[in-house]
Biopython code that builds the backbone (N, CA, C, O; Angstrom):
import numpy as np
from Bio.PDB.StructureBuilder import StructureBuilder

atoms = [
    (1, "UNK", "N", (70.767, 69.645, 128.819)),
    (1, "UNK", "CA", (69.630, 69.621, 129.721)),
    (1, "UNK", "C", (68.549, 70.551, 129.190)),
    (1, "UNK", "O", (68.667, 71.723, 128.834)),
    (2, "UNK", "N", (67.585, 69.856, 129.211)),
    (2, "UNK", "CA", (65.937, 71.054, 128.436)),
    (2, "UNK", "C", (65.432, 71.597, 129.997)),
    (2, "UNK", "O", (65.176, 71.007, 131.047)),
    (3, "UNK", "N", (65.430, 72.754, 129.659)),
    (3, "UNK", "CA", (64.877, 73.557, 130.466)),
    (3, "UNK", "C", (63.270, 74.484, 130.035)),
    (3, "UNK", "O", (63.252, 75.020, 128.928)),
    (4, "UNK", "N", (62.550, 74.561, 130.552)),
    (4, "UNK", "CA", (61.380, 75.508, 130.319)),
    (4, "UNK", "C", (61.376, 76.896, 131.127)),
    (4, "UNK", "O", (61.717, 76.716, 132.296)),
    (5, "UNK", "N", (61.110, 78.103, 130.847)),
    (5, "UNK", "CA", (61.107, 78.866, 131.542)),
    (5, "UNK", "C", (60.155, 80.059, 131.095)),
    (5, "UNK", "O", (60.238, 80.715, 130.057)),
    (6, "UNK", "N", (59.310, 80.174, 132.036)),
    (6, "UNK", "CA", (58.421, 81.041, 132.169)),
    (6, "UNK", "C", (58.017, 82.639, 132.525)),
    (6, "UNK", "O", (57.837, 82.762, 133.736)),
    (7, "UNK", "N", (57.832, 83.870, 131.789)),
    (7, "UNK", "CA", (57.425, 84.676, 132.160)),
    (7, "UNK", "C", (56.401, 85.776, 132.135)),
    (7, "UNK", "O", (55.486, 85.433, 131.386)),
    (8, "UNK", "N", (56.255, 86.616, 132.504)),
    (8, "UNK", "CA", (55.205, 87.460, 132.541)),
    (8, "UNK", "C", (54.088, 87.243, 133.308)),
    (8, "UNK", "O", (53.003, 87.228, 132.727)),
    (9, "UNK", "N", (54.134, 87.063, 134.562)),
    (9, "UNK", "CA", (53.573, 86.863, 135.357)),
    (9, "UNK", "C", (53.581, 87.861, 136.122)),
    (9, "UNK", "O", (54.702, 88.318, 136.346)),
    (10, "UNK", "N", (52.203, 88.665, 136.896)),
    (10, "UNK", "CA", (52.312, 89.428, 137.973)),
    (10, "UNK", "C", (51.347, 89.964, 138.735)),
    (10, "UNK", "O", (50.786, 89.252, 139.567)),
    (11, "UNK", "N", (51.029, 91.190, 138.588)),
    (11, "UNK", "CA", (49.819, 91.729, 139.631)),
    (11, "UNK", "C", (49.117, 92.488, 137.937)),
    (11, "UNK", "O", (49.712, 93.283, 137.209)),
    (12, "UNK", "N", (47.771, 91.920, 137.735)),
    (12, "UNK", "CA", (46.527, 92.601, 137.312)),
    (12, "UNK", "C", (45.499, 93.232, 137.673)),
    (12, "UNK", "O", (45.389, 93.295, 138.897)),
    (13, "UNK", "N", (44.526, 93.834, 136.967)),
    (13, "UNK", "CA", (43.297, 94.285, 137.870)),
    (13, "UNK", "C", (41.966, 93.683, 136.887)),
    (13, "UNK", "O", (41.800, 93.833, 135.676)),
    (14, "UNK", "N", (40.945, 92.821, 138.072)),
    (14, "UNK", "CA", (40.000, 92.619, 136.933)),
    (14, "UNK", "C", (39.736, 92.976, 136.058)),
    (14, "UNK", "O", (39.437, 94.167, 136.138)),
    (15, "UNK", "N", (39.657, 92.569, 135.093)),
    (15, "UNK", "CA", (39.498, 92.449, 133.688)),
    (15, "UNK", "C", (40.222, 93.126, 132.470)),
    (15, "UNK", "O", (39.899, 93.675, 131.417)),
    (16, "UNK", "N", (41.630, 92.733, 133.312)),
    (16, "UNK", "CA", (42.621, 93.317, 132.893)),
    (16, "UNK", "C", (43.222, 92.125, 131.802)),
    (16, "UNK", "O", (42.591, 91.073, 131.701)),
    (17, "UNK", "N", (44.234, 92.302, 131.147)),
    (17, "UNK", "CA", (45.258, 91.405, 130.665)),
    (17, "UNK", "C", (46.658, 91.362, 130.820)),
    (17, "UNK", "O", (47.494, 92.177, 131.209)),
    (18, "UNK", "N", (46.715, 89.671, 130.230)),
    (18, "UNK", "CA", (48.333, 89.758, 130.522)),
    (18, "UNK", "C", (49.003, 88.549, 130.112)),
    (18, "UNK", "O", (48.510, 87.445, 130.339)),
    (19, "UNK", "N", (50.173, 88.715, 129.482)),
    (19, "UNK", "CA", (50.464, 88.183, 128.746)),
    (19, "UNK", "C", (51.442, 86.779, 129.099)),
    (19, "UNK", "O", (52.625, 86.949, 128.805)),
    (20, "UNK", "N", (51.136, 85.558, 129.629)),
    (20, "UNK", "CA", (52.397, 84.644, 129.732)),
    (20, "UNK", "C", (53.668, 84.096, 128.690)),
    (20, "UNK", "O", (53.328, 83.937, 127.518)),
    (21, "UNK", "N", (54.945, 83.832, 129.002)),
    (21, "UNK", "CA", (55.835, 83.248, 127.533)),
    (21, "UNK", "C", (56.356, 82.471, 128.320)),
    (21, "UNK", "O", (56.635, 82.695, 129.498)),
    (22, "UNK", "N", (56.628, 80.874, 127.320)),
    (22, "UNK", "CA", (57.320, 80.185, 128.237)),
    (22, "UNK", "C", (58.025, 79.986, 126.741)),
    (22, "UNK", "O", (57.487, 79.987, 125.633)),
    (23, "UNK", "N", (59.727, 79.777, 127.190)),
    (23, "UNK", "CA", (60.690, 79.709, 126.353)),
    (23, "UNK", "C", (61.444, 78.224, 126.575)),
    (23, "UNK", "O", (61.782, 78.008, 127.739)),
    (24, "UNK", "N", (61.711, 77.298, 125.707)),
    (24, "UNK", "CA", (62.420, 75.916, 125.778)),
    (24, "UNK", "C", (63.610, 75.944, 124.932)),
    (24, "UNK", "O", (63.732, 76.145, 123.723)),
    (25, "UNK", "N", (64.756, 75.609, 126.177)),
    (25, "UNK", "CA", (65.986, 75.883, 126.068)),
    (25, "UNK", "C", (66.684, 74.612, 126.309)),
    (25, "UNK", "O", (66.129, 73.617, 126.775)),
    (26, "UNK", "N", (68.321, 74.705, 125.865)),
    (26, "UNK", "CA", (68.980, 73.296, 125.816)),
    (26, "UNK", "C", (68.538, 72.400, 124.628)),
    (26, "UNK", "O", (67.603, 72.531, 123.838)),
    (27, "UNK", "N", (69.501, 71.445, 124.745)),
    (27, "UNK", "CA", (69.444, 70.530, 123.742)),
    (27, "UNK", "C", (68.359, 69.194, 123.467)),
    (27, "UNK", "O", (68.062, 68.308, 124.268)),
    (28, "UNK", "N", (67.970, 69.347, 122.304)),
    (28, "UNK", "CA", (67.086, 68.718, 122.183)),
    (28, "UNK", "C", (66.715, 68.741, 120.921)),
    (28, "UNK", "O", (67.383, 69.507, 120.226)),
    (29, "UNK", "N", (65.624, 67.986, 120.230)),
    (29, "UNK", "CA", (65.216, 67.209, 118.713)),
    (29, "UNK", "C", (64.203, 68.095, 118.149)),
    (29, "UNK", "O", (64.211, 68.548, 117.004)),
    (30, "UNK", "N", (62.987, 68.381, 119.410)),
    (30, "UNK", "CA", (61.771, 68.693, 118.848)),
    (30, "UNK", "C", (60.942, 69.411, 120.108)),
    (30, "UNK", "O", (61.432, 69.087, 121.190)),
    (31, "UNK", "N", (60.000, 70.151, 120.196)),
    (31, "UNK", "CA", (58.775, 70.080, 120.880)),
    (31, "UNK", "C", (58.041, 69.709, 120.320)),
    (31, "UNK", "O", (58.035, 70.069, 119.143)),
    (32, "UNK", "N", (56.476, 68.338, 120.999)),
    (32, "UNK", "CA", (55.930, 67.949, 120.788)),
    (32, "UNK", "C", (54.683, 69.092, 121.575)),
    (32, "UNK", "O", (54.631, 70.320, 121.642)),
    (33, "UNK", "N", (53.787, 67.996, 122.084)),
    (33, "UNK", "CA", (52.542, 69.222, 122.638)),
    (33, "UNK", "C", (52.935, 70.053, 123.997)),
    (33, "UNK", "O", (53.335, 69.496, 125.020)),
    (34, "UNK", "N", (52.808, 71.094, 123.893)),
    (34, "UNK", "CA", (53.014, 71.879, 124.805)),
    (34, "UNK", "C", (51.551, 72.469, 126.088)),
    (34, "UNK", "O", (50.417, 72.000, 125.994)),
    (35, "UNK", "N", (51.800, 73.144, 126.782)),
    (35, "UNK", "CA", (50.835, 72.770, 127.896)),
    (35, "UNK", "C", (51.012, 73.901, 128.517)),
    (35, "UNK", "O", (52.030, 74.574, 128.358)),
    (36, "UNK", "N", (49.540, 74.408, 129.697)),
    (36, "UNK", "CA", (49.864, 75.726, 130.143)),
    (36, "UNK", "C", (48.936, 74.910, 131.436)),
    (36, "UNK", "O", (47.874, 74.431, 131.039)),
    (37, "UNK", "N", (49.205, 74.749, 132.704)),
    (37, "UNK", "CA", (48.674, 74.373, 133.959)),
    (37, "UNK", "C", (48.692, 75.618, 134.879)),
    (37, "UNK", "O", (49.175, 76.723, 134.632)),
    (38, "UNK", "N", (48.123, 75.234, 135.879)),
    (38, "UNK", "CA", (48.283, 76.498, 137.097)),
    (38, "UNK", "C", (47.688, 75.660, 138.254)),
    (38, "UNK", "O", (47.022, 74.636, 138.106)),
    (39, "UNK", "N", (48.067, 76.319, 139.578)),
    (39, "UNK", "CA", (47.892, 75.808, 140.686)),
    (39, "UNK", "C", (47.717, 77.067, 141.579)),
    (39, "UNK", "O", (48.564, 77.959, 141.544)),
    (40, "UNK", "N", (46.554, 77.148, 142.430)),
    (40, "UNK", "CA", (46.044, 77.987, 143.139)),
    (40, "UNK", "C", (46.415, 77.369, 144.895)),
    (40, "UNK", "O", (46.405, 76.140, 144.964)),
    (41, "UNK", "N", (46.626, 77.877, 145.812)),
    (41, "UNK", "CA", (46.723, 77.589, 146.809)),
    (41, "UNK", "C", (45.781, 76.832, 147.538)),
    (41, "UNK", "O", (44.987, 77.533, 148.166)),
    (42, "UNK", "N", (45.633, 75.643, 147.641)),
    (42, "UNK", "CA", (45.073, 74.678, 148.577)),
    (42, "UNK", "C", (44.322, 74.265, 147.509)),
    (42, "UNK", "O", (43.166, 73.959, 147.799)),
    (43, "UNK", "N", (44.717, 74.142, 146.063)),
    (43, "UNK", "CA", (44.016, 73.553, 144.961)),
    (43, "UNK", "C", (44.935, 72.632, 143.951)),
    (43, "UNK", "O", (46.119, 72.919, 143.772)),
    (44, "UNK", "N", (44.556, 71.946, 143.556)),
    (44, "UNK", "CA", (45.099, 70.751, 142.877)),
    (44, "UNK", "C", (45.245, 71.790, 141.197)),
    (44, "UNK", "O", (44.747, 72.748, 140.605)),
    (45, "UNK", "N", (46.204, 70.828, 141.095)),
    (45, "UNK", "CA", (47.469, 71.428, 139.841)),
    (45, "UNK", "C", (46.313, 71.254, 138.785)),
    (45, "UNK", "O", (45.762, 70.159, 138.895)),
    (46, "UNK", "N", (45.762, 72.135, 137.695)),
    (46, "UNK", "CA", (44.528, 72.014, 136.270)),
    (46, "UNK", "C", (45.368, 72.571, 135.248)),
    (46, "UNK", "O", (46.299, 73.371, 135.343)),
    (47, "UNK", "N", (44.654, 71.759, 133.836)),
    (47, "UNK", "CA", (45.282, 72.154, 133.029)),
    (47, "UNK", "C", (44.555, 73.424, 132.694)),
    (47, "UNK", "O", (43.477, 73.710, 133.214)),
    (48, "UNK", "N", (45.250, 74.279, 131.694)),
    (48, "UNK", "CA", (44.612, 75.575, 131.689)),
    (48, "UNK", "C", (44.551, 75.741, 129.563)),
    (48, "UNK", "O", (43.776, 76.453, 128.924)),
    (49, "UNK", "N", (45.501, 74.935, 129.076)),
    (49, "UNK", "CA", (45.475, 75.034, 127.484)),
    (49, "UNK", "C", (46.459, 74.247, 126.885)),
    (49, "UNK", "O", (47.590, 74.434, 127.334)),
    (50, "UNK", "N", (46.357, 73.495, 126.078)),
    (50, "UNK", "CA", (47.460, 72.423, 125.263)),
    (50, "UNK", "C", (47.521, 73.210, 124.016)),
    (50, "UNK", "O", (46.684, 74.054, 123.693)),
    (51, "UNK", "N", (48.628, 72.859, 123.297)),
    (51, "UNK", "CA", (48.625, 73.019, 122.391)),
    (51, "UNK", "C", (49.529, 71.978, 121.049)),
    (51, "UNK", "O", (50.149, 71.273, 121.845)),
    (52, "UNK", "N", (49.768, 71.702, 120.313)),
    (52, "UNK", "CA", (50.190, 70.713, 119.485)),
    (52, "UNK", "C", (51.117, 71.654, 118.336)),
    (52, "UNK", "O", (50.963, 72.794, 117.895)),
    (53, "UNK", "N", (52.116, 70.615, 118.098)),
    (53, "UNK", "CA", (52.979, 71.192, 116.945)),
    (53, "UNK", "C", (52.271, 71.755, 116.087)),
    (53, "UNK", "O", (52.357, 72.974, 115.934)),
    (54, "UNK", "N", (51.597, 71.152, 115.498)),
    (54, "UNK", "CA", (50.473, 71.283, 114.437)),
    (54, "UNK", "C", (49.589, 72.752, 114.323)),
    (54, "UNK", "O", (49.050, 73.219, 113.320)),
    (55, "UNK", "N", (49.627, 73.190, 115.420)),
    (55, "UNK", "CA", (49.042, 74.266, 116.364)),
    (55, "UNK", "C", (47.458, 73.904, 116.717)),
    (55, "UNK", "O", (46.688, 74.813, 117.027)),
    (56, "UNK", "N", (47.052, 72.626, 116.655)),
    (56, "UNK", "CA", (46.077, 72.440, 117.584)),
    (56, "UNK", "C", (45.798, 72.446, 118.479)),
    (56, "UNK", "O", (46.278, 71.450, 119.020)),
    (57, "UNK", "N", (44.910, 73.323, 119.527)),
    (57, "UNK", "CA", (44.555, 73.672, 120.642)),
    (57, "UNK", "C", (43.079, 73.022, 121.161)),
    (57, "UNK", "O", (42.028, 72.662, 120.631)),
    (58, "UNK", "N", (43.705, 73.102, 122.657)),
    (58, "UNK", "CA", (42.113, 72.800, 123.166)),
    (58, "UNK", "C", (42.255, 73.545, 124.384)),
    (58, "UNK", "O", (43.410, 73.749, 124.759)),
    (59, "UNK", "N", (41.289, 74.002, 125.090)),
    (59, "UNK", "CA", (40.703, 74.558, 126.470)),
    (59, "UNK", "C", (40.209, 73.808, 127.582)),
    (59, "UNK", "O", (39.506, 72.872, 127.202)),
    (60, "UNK", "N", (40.336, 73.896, 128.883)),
    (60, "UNK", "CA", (39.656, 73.998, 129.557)),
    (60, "UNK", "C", (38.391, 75.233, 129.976)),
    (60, "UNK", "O", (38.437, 76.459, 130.080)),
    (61, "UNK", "N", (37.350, 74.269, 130.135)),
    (61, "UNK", "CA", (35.882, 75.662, 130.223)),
    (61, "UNK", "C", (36.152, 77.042, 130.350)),
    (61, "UNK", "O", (36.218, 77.910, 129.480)),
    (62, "UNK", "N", (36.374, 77.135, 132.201)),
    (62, "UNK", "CA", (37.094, 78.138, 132.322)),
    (62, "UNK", "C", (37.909, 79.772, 131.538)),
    (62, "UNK", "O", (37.934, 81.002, 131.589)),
    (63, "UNK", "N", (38.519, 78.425, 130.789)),
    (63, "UNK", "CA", (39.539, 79.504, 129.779)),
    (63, "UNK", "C", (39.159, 79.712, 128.719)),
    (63, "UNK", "O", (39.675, 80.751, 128.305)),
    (64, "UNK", "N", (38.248, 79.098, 127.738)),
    (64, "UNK", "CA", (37.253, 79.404, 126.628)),
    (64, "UNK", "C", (36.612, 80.882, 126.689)),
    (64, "UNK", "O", (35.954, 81.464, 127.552)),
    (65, "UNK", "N", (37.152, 81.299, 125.214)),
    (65, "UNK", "CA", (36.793, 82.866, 125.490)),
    (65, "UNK", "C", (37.535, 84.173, 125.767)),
    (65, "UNK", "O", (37.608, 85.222, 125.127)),
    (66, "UNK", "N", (38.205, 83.666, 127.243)),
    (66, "UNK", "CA", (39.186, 84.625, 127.450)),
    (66, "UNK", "C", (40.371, 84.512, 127.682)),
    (66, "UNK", "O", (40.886, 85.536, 128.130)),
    (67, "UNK", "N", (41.329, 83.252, 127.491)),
    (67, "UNK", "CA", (42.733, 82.955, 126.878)),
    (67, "UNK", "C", (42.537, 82.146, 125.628)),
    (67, "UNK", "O", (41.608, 81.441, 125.234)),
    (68, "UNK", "N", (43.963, 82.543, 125.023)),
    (68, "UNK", "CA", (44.348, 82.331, 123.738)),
    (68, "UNK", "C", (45.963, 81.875, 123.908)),
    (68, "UNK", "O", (46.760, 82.641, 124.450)),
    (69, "UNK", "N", (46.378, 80.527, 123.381)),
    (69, "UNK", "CA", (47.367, 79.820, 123.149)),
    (69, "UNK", "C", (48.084, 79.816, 122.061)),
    (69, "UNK", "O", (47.599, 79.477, 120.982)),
    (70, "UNK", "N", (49.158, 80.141, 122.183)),
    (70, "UNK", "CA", (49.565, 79.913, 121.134)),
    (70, "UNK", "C", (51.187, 79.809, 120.904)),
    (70, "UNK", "O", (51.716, 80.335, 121.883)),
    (71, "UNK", "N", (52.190, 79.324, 119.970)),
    (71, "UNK", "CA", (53.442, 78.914, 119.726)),
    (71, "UNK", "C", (54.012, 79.026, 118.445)),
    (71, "UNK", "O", (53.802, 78.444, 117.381)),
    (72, "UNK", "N", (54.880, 80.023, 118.848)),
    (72, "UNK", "CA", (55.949, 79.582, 117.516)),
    (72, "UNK", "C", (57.449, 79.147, 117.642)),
    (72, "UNK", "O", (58.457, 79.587, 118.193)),
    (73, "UNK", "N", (57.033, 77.829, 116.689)),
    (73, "UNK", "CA", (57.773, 76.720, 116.688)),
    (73, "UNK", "C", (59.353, 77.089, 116.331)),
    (73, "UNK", "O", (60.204, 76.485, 116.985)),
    (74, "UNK", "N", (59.682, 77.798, 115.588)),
    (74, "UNK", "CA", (60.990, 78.089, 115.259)),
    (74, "UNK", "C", (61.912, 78.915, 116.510)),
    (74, "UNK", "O", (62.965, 79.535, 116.360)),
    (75, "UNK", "N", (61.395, 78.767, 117.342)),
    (75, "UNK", "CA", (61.823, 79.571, 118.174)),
    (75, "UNK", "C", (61.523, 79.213, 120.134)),
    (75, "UNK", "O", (61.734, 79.824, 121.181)),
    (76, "UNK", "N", (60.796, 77.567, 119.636)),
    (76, "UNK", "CA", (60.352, 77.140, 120.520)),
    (76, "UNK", "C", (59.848, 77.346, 121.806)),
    (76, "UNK", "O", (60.023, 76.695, 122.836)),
    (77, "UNK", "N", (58.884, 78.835, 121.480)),
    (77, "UNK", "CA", (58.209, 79.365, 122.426)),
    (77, "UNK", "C", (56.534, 79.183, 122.596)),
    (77, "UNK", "O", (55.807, 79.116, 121.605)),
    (78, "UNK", "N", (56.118, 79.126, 123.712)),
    (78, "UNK", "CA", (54.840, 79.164, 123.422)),
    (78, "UNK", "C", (54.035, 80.551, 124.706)),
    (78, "UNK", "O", (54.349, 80.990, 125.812)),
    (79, "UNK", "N", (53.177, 80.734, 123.948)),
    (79, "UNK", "CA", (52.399, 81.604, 124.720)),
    (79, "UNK", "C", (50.857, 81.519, 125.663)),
    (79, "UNK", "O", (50.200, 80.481, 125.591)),
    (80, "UNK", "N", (50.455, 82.473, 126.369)),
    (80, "UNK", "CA", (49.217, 82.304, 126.713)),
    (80, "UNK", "C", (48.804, 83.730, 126.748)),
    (80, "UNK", "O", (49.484, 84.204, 127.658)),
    (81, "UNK", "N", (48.167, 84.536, 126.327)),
    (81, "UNK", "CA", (47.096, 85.327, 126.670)),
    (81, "UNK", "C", (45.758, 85.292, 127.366)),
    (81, "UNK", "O", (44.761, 84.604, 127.149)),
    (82, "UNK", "N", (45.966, 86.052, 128.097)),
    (82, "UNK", "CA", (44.529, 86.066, 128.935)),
    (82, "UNK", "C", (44.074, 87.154, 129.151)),
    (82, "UNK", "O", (44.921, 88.009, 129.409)),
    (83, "UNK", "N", (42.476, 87.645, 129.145)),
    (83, "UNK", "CA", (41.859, 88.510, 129.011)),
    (83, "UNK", "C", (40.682, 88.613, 129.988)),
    (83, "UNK", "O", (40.353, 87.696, 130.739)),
    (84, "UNK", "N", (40.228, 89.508, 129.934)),
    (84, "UNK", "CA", (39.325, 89.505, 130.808)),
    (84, "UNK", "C", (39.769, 88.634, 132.254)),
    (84, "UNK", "O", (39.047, 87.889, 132.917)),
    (85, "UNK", "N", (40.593, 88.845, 132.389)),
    (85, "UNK", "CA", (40.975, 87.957, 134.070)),
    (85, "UNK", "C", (39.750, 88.260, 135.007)),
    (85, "UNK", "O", (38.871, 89.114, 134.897)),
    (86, "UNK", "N", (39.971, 87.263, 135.999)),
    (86, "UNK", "CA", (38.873, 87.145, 137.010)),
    (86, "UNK", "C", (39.689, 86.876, 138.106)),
    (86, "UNK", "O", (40.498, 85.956, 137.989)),
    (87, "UNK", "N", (39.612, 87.707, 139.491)),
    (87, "UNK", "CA", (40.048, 86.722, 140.964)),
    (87, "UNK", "C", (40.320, 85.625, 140.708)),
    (87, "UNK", "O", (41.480, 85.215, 140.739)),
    (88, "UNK", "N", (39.414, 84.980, 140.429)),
    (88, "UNK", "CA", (39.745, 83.332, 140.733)),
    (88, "UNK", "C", (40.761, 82.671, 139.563)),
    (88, "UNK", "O", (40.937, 81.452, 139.577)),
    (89, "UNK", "N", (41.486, 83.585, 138.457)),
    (89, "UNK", "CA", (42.727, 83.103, 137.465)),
    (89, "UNK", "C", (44.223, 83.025, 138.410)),
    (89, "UNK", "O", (45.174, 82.280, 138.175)),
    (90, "UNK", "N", (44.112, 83.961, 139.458)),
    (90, "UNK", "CA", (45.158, 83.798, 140.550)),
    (90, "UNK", "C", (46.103, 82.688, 140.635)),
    (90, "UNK", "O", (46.083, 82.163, 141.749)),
    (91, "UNK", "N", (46.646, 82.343, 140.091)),
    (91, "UNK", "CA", (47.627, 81.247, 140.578)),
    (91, "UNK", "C", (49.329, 81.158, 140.312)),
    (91, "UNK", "O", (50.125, 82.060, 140.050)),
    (92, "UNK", "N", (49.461, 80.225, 140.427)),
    (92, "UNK", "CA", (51.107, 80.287, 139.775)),
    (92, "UNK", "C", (50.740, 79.197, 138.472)),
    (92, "UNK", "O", (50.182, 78.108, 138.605)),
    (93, "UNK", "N", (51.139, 79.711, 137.394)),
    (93, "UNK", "CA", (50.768, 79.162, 136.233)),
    (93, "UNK", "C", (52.161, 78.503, 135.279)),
    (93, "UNK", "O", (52.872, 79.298, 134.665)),
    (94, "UNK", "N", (52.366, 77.435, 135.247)),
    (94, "UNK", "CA", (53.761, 76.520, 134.551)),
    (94, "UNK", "C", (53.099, 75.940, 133.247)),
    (94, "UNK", "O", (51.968, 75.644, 132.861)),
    (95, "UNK", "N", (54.570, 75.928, 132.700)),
    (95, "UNK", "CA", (54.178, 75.521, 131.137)),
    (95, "UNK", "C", (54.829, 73.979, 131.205)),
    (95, "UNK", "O", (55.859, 73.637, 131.787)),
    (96, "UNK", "N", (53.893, 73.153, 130.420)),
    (96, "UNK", "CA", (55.049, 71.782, 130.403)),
    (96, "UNK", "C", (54.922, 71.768, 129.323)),
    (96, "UNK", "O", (54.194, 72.548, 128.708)),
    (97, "UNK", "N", (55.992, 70.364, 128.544)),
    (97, "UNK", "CA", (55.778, 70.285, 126.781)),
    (97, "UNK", "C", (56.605, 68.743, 126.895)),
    (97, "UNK", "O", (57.375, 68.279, 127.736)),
    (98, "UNK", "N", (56.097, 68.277, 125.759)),
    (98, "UNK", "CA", (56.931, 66.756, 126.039)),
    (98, "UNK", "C", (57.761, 66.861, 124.859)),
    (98, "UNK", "O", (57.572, 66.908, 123.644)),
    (99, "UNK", "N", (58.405, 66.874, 125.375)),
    (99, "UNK", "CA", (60.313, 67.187, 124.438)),
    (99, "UNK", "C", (61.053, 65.506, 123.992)),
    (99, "UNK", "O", (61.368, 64.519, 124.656)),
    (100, "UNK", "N", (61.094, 65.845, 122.595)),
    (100, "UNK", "CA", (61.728, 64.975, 121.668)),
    (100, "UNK", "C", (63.455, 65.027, 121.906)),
    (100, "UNK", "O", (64.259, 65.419, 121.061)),
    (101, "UNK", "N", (63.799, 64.505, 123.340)),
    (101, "UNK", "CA", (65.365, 64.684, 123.549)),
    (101, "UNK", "C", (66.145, 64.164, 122.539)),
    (101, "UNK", "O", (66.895, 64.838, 121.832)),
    (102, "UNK", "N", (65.921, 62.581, 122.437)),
    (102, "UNK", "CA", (66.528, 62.109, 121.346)),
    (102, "UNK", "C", (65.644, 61.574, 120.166)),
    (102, "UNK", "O", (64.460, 61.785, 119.903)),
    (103, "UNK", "N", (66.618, 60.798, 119.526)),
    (103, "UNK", "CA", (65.125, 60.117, 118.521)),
    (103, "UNK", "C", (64.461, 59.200, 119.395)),
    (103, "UNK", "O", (63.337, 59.502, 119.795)),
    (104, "UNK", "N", (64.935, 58.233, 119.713)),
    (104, "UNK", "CA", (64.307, 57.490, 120.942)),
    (104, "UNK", "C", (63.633, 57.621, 121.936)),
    (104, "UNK", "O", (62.661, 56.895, 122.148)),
    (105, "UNK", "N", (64.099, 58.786, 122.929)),
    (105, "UNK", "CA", (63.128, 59.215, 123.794)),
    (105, "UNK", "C", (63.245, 60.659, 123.800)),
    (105, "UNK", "O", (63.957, 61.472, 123.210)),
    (106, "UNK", "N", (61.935, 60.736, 125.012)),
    (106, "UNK", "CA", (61.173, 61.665, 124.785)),
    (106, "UNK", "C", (60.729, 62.405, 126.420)),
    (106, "UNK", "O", (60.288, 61.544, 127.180)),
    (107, "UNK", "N", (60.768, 63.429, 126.863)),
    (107, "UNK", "CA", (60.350, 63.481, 128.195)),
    (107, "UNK", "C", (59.478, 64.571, 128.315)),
    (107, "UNK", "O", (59.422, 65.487, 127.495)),
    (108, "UNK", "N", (58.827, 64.486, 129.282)),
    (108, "UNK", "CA", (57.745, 65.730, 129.789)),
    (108, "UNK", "C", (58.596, 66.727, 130.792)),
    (108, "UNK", "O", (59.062, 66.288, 131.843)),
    (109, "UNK", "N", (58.716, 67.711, 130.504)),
    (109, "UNK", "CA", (59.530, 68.855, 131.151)),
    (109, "UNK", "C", (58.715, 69.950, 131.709)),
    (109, "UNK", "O", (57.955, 70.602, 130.994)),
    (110, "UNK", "N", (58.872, 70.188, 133.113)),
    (110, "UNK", "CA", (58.201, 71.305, 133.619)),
    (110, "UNK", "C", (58.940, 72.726, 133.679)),
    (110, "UNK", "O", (60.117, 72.396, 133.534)),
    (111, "UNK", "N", (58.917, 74.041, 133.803)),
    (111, "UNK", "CA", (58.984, 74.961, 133.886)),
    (111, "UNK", "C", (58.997, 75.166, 135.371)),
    (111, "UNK", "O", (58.732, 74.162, 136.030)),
    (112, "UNK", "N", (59.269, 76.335, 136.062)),
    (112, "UNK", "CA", (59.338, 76.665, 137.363)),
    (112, "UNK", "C", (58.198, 77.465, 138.125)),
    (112, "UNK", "O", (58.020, 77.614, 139.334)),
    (113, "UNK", "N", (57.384, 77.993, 136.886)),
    (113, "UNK", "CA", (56.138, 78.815, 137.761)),
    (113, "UNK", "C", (56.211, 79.479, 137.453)),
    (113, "UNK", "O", (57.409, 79.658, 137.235)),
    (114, "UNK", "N", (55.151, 80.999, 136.890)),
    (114, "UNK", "CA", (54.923, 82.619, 137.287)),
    (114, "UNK", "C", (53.607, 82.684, 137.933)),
    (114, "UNK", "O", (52.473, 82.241, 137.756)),
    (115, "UNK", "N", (54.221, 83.396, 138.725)),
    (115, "UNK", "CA", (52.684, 83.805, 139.714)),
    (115, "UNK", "C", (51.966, 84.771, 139.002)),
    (115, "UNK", "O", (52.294, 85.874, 138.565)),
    (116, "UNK", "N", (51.005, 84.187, 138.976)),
    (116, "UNK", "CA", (49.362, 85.562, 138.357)),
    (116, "UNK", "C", (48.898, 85.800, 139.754)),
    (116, "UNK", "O", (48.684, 84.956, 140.624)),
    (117, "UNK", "N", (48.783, 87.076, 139.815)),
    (117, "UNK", "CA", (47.345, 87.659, 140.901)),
    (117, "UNK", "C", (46.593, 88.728, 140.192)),
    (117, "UNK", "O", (47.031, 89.629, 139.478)),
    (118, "UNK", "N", (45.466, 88.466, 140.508)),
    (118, "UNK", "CA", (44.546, 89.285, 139.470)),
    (118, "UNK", "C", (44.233, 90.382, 141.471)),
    (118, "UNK", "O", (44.476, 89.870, 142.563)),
    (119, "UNK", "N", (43.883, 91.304, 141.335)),
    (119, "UNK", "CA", (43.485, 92.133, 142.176)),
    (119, "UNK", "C", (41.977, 92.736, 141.666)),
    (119, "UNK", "O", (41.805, 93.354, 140.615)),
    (120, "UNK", "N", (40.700, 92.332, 142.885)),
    (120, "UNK", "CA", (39.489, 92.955, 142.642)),
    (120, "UNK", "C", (39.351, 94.607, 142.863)),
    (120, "UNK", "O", (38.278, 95.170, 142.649)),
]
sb = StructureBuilder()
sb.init_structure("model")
sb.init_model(0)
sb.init_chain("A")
sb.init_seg("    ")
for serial, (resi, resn, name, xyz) in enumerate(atoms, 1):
    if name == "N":
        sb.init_residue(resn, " ", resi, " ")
    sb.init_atom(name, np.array(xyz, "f"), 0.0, 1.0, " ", f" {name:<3s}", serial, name[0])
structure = sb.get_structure()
């Protein structure tokens, strides 16, 4: 069973930093692109940073600037840094990645959550 699991999540102070790791565990072939979302209370689930085996990345606006993505593959972890936090980064933030179970298939796997609160 592939599991994702997430940490470093907690209480910041504007324009503080802090560091997320999400670790992919159990059996399995490969990670394909990996993913950093978050969900704020009474707000719909956004992506927050992808990233690709390859280590190609992309952003949402937002996060341009002051997070940084990133993964190493041998060890099938990926990261997020964030900087300069703002109030409004607050959320519970999950990593997904679409996992090469077998050769054949392939599934999108979520993680369980770490809560960010940034404090003004």
């Amino acid at each position: 069973q592939v599991q994702l699991v997430e940490s470093g999540g907690g209480l910041v102070e504007t324009g503080g930093s802090l560091r997320l790791s999400c670790a992919a565990t159990g059996s399995f072939l490969s990670v394909n692109a990996m993913f950093w979302h978050r969900q704020a209370p009474g707000r719909q689930r956004e992506m927050v940073a992808s990233i690709l085996s390859g280590g190609a990345s992309t952003y949402a606006d937002f996060a341009k600037g002051r997070f940084t993505i990133s993964r190493y593959n041998a060890k099938k972890n990926m990261y997020l840094q964030m900087d300069s936090v703002k109030p409004e980064d607050s959320a519970v933030y999950y990593c997904d990645a679409d996992i090469m179970v077998s050769p054949n298939y392939h599934d999108t796997c979520w993680g369980q959550g770490t809560q960010v609160t940034v404090t003004s």
